[in-house]
TORKEMAR-249985 format. One record per residue (C-alpha): residue in three letters; residue number from 1; x, y, z. Coordinates in pm, whole numbers. Each point is the difference from the previous one (the first is absolute). Example, Ala and Ser with C-alpha at 12.3 -4.5 7.8 and 13.67 -1.06 7.14 Angstrom:
BEGIN
<rec residuo="Ala" num="1" east="1230" north="-450" up="780"/>
<rec residuo="Ser" num="2" east="137" north="344" up="-66"/>
# end
This chain:
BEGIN
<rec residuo="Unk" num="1" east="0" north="0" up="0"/>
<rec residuo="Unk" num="2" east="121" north="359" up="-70"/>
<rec residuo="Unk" num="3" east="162" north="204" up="258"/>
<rec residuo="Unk" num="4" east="-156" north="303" up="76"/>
<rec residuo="Unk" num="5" east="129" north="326" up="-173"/>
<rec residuo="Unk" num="6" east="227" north="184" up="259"/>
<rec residuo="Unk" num="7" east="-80" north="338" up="-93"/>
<rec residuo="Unk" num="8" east="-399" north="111" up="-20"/>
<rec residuo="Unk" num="9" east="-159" north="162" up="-284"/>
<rec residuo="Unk" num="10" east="4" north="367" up="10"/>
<rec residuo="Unk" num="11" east="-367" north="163" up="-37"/>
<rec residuo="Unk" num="12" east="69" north="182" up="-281"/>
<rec residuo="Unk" num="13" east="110" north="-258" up="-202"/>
<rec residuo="Unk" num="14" east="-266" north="-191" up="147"/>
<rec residuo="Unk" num="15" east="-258" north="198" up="-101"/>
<rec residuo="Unk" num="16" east="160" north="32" up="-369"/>
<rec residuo="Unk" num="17" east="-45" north="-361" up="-44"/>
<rec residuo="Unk" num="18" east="-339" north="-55" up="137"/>
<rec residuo="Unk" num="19" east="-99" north="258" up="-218"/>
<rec residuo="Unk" num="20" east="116" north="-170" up="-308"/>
<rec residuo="Unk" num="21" east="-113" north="-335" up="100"/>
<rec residuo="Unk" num="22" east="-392" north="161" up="98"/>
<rec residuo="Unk" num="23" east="23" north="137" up="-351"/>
<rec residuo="Unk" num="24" east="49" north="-425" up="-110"/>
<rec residuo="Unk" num="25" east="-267" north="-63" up="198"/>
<rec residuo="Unk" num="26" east="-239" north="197" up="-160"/>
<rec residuo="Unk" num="27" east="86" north="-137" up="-354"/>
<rec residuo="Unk" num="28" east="-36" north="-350" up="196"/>
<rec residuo="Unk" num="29" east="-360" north="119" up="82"/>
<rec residuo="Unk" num="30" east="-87" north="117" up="-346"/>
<rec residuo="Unk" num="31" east="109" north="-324" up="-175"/>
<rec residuo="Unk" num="32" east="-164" north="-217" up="272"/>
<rec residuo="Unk" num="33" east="-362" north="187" up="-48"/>
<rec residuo="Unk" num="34" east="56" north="-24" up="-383"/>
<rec residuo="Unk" num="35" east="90" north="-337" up="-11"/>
<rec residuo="Unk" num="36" east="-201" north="-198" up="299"/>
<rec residuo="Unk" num="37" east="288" north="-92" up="176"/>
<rec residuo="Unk" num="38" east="-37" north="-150" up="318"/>
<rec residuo="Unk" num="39" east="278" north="48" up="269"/>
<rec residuo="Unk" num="40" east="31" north="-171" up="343"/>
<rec residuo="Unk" num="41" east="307" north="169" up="190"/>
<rec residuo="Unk" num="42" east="55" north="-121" up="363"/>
<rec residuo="Unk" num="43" east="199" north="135" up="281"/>
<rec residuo="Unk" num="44" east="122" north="-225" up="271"/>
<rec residuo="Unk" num="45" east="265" north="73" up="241"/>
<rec residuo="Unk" num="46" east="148" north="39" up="400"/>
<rec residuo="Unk" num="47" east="-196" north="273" up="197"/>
<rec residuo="Unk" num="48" east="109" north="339" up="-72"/>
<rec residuo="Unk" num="49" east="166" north="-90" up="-324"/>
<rec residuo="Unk" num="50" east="-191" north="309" up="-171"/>
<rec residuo="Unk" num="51" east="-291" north="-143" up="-160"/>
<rec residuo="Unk" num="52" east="-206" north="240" up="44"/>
<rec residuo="Unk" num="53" east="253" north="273" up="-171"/>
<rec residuo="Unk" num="54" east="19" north="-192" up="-269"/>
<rec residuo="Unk" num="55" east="-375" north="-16" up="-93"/>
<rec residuo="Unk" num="56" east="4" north="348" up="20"/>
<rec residuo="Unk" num="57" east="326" north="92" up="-210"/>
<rec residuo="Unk" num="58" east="-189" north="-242" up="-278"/>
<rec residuo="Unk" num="59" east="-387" north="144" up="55"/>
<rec residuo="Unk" num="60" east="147" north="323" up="76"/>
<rec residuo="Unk" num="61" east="-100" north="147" up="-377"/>
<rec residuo="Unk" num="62" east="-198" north="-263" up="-93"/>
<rec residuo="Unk" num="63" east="-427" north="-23" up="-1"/>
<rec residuo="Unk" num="64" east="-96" north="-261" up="236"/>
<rec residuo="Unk" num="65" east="-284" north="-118" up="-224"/>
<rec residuo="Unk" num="66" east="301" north="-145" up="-157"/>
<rec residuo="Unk" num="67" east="252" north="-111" up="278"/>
<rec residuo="Unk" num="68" east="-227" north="-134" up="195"/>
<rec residuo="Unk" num="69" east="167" north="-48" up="383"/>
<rec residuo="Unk" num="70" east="-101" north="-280" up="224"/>
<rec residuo="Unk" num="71" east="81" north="-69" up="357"/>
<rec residuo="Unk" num="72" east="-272" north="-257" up="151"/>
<rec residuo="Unk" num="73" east="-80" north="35" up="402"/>
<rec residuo="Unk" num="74" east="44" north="-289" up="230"/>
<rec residuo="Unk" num="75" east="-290" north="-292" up="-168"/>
<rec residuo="Unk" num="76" east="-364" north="36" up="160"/>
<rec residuo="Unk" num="77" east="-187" north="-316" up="108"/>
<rec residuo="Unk" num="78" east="-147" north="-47" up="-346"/>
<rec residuo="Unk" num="79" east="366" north="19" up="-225"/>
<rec residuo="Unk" num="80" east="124" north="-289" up="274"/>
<rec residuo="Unk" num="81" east="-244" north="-252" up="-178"/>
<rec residuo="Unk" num="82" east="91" north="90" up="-312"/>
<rec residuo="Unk" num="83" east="278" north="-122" up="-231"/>
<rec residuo="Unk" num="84" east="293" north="146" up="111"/>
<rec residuo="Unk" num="85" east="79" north="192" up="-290"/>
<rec residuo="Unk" num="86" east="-350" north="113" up="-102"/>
<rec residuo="Unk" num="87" east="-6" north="351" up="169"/>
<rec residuo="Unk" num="88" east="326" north="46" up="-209"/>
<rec residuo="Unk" num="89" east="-85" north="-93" up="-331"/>
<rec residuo="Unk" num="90" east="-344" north="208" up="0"/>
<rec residuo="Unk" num="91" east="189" north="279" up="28"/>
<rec residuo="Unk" num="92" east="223" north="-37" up="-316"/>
<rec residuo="Unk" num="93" east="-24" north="238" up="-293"/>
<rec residuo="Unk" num="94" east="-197" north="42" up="-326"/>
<rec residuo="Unk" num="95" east="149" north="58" up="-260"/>
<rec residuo="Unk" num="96" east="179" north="335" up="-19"/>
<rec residuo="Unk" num="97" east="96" north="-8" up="392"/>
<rec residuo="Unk" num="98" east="267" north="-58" up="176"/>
<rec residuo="Unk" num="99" east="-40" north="-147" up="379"/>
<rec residuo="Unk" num="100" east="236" north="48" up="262"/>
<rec residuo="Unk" num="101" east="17" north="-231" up="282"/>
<rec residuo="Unk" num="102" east="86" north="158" up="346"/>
<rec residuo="Unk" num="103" east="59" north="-358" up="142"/>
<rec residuo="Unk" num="104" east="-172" north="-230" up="-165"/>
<rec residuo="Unk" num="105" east="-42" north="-380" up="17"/>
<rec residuo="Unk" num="106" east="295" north="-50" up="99"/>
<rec residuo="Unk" num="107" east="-54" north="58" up="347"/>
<rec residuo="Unk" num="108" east="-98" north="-374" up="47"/>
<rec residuo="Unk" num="109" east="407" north="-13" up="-65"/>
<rec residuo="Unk" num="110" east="115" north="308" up="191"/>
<rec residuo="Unk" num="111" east="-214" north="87" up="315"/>
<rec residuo="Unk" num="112" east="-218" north="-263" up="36"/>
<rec residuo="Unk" num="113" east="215" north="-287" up="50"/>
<rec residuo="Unk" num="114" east="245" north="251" up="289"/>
<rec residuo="Unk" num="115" east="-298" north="106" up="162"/>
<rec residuo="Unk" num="116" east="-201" north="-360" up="-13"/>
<rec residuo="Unk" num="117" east="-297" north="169" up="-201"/>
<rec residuo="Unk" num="118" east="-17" north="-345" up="-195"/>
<rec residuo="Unk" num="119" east="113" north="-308" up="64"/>
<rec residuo="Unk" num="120" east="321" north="-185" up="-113"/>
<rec residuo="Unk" num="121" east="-222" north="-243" up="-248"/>
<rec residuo="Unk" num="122" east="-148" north="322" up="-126"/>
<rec residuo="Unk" num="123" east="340" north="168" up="-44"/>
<rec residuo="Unk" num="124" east="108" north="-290" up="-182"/>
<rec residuo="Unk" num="125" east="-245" north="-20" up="-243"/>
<rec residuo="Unk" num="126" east="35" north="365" up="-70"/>
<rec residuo="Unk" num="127" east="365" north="-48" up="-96"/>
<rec residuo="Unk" num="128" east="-102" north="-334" up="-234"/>
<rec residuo="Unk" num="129" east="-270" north="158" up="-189"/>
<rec residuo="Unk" num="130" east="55" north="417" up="-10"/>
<rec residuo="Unk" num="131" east="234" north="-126" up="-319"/>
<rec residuo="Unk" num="132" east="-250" north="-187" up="-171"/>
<rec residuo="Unk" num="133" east="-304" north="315" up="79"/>
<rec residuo="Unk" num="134" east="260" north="250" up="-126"/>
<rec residuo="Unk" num="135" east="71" north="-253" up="-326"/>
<rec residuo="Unk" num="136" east="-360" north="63" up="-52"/>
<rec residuo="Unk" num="137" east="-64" north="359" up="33"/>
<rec residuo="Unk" num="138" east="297" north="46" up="-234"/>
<rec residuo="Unk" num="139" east="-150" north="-255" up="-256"/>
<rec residuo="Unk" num="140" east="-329" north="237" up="51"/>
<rec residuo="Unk" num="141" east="220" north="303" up="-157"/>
<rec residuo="Unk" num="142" east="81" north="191" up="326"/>
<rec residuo="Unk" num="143" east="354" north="144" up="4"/>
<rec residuo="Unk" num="144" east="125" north="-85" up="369"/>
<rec residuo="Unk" num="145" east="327" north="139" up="162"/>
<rec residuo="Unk" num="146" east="64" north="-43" up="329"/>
<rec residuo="Unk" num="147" east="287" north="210" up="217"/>
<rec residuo="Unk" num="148" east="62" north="-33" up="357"/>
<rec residuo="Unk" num="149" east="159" north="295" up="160"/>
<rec residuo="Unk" num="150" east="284" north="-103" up="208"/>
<rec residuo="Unk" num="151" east="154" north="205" up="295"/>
<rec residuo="Unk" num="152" east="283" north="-44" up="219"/>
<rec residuo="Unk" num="153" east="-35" north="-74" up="420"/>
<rec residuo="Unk" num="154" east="178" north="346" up="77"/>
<rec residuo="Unk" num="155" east="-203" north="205" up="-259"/>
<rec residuo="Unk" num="156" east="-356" north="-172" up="109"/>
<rec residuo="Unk" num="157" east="103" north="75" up="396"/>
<rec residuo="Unk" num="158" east="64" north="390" up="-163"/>
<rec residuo="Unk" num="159" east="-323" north="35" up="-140"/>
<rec residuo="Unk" num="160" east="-189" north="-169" up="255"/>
<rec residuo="Unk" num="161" east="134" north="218" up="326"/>
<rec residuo="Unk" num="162" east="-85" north="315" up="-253"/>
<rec residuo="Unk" num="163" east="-335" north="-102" up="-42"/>
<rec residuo="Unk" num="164" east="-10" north="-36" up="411"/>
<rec residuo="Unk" num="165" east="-3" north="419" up="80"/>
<rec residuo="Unk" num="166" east="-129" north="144" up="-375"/>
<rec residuo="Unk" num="167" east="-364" north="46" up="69"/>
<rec residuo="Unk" num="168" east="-12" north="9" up="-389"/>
<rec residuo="Unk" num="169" east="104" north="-328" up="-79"/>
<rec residuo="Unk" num="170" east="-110" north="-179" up="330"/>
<rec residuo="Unk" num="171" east="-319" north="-159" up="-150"/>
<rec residuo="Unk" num="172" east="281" north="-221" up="-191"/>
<rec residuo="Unk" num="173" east="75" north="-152" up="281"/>
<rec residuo="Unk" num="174" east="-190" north="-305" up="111"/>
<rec residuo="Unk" num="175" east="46" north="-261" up="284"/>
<rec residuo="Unk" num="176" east="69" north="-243" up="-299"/>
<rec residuo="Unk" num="177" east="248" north="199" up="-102"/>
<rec residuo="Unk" num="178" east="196" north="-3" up="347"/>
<rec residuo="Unk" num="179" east="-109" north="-397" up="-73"/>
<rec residuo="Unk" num="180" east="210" north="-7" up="-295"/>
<rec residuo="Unk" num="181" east="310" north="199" up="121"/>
<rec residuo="Unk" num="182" east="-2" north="-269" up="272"/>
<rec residuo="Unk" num="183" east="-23" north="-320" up="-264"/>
<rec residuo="Unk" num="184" east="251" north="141" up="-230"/>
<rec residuo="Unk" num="185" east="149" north="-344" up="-13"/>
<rec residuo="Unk" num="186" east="-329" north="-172" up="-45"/>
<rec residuo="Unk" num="187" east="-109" north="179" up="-272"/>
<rec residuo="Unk" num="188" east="324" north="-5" up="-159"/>
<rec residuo="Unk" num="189" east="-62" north="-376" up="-27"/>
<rec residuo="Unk" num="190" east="-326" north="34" up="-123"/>
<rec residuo="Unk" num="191" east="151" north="204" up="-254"/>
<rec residuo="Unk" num="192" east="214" north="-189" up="-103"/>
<rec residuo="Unk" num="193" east="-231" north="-354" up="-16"/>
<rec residuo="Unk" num="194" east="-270" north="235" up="-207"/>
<rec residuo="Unk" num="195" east="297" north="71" up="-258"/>
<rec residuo="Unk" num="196" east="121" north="-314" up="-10"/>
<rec residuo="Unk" num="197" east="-362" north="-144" up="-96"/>
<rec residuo="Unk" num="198" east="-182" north="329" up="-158"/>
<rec residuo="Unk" num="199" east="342" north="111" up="-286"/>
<rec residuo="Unk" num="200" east="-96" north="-152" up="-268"/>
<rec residuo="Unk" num="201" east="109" north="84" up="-387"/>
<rec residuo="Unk" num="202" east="-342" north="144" up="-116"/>
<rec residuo="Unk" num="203" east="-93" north="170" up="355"/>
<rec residuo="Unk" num="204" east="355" north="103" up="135"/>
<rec residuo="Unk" num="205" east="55" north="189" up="298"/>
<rec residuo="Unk" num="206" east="239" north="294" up="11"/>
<rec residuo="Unk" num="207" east="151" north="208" up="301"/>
<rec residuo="Unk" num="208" east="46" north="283" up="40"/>
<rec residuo="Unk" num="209" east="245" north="179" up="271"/>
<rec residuo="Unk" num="210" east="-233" north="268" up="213"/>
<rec residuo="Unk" num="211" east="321" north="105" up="204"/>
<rec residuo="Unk" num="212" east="21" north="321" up="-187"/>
<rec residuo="Unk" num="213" east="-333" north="25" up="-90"/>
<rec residuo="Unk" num="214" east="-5" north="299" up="-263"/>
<rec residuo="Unk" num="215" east="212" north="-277" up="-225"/>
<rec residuo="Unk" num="216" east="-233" north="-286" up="122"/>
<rec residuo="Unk" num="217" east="-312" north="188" up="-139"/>
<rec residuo="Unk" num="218" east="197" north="127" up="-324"/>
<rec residuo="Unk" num="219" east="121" north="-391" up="-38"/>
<rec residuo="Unk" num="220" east="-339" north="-155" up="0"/>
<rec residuo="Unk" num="221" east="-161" north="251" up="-209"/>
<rec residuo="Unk" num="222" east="250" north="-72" up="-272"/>
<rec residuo="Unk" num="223" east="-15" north="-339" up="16"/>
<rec residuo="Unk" num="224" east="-382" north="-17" up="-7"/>
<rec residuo="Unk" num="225" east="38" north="250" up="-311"/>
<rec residuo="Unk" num="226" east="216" north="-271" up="-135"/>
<rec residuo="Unk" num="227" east="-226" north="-286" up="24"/>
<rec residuo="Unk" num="228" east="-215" north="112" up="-194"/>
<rec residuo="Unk" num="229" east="13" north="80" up="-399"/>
<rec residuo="Unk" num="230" east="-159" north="313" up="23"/>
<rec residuo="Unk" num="231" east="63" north="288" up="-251"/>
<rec residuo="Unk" num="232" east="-149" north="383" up="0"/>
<rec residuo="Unk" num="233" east="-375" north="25" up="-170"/>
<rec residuo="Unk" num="234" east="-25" north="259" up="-260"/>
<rec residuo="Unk" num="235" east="-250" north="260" up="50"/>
<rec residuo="Unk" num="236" east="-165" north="276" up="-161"/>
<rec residuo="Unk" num="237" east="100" north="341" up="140"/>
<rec residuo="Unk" num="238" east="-254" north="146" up="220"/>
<rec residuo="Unk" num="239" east="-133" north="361" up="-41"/>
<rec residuo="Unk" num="240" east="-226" north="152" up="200"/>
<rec residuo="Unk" num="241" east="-314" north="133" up="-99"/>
<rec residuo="Unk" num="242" east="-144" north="347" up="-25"/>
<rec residuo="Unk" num="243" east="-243" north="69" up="295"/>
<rec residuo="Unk" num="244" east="-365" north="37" up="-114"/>
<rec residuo="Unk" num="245" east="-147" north="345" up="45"/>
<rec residuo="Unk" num="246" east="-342" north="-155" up="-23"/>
<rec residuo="Unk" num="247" east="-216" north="78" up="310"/>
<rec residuo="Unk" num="248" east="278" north="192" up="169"/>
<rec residuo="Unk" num="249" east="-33" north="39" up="348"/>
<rec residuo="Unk" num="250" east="185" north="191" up="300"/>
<rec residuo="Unk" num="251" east="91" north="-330" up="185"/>
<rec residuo="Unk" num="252" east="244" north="200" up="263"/>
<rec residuo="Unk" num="253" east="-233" north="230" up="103"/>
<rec residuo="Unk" num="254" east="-264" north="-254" up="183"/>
<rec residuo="Unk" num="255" east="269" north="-70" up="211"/>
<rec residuo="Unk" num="256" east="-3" north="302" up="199"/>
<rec residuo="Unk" num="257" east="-75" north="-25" up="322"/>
<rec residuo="Unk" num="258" east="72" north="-366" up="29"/>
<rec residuo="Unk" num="259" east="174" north="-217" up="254"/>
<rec residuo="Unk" num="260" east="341" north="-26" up="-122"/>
<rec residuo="Unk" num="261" east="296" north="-258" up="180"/>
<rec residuo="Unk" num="262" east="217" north="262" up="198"/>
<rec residuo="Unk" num="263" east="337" north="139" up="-151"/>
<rec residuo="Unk" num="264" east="230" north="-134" up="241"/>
<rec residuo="Unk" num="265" east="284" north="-54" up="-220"/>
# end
């Protein structure tokens, strides 16, 4: 596995980069609404590996009626009796949308098995058969690529005793995620048995190192940009159009005397 870099992206050259790779991704959402595509993308990784920046470097520029983002809650009563990957796959795109999984099913390889959510039968099964259900969505013409973000002991600890005091970024902090900074090892197995049974050549998983995390996000975005055979959608110029004078009316002046928001800044 790479070594993290030593030296952490500046912000301006950051911000250059994103840039140019937000511009990709909009010529990735043209050709995917012109052409049907269907696009599964999903984002595994340790606690605090920067998921959530990620999702919104990609849908930063983007219309969500095309990147569609989902991140399921814990599974209600009802999901428990269904087939385990049922909530999932009803929430896969049409064509012309791109899905991104915050978690996904996956957890039945990750969480679930460290915290005893399912059992070690259910765990194993998961492992034997999450090849053969990906084989299939493929064969069903869904692009898949999966990343997990990957993030060092030291760098995780960072993040997580800055989270501890911020009152901004304290929400991100849940008891399963002092869970997880206490299992490192145990999940790092599970990691490791989910790779070892989930890699395969037509659904391969990729990682991606969240140490620095301005490279992580700029990483991932151009790999997903280069799994895919996208190309820029020629389009008419647009021009606006003159304003119709028919049935002009003073539509400022009705406002007077109504409640406005106060100028505070």
């Amino acid at each position: 596995m790479a070594k993290p870099d030593r030296e952490r992206l500046k912000r301006k050259a950051y911000e250059r980069a994103l840039d140019d790779l937000q511009v990709e991704l909009c010529h990735l959402q043209d050709w995917v609404k012109a052409s049907g595509e269907r696009i599964v993308i999903v984002l595994e990784g340790r606690d605090a590996a920067g998921k959530g920046g990620l999702i919104k470097a990609i849908t930063e520029r983007v219309s969500p009626r095309v990147f569609r983002v989902v991140a399921l809650p814990a599974p209600s009563d009802r999901d428990r009796t269904q087939m385990y990957m049922q909530r999932y796959i009803e929430r896969f795109p049409a064509g012309g949308e791109i899905v991104i999984f915050d978690r996904s099913w996956y957890n039945r390889a990750g969480v679930e098995p460290v915290m005893g959510f399912c059992t070690k039968e259910q765990h194993r099964r998961f492992l034997e058969l999450c090849p053969v259900v990906e084989r299939f969505i493929i064969d069903g013409g869904i692009r898949l690529i999966k990343l997990w973000l990957e993030v060092g002991q030291d760098e995780q600890e960072r993040r997580f005793m800055a989270r501890i005091d911020d009152p901004i970024r304290q929400w991100k902090l849940s008891p399963m995620d002092l869970e997880s900074y206490r299992r490192w090892y145990e999940y790092s197995r599970a990691r490791d048995l989910m790779l070892e049974h989930t890699d395969t050549e037509e659904s391969p998983w990729h990682v991606v190192r969240t140490d620095d995390k301005r490279r992580g996000r700029l990483n991932a975005i151009s790999h997903i940009l280069s799994r895919i055979p996208y190309k820029p959608v020629e389009k008419s110029k647009v021009t606006l159009p003159d304003r119709s004078e028919k049935r002009r009316y003073d539509d400022a002046a009705p406002l007077e005397g109504r409640r406005f928001v106060e100028s505070r800044y």
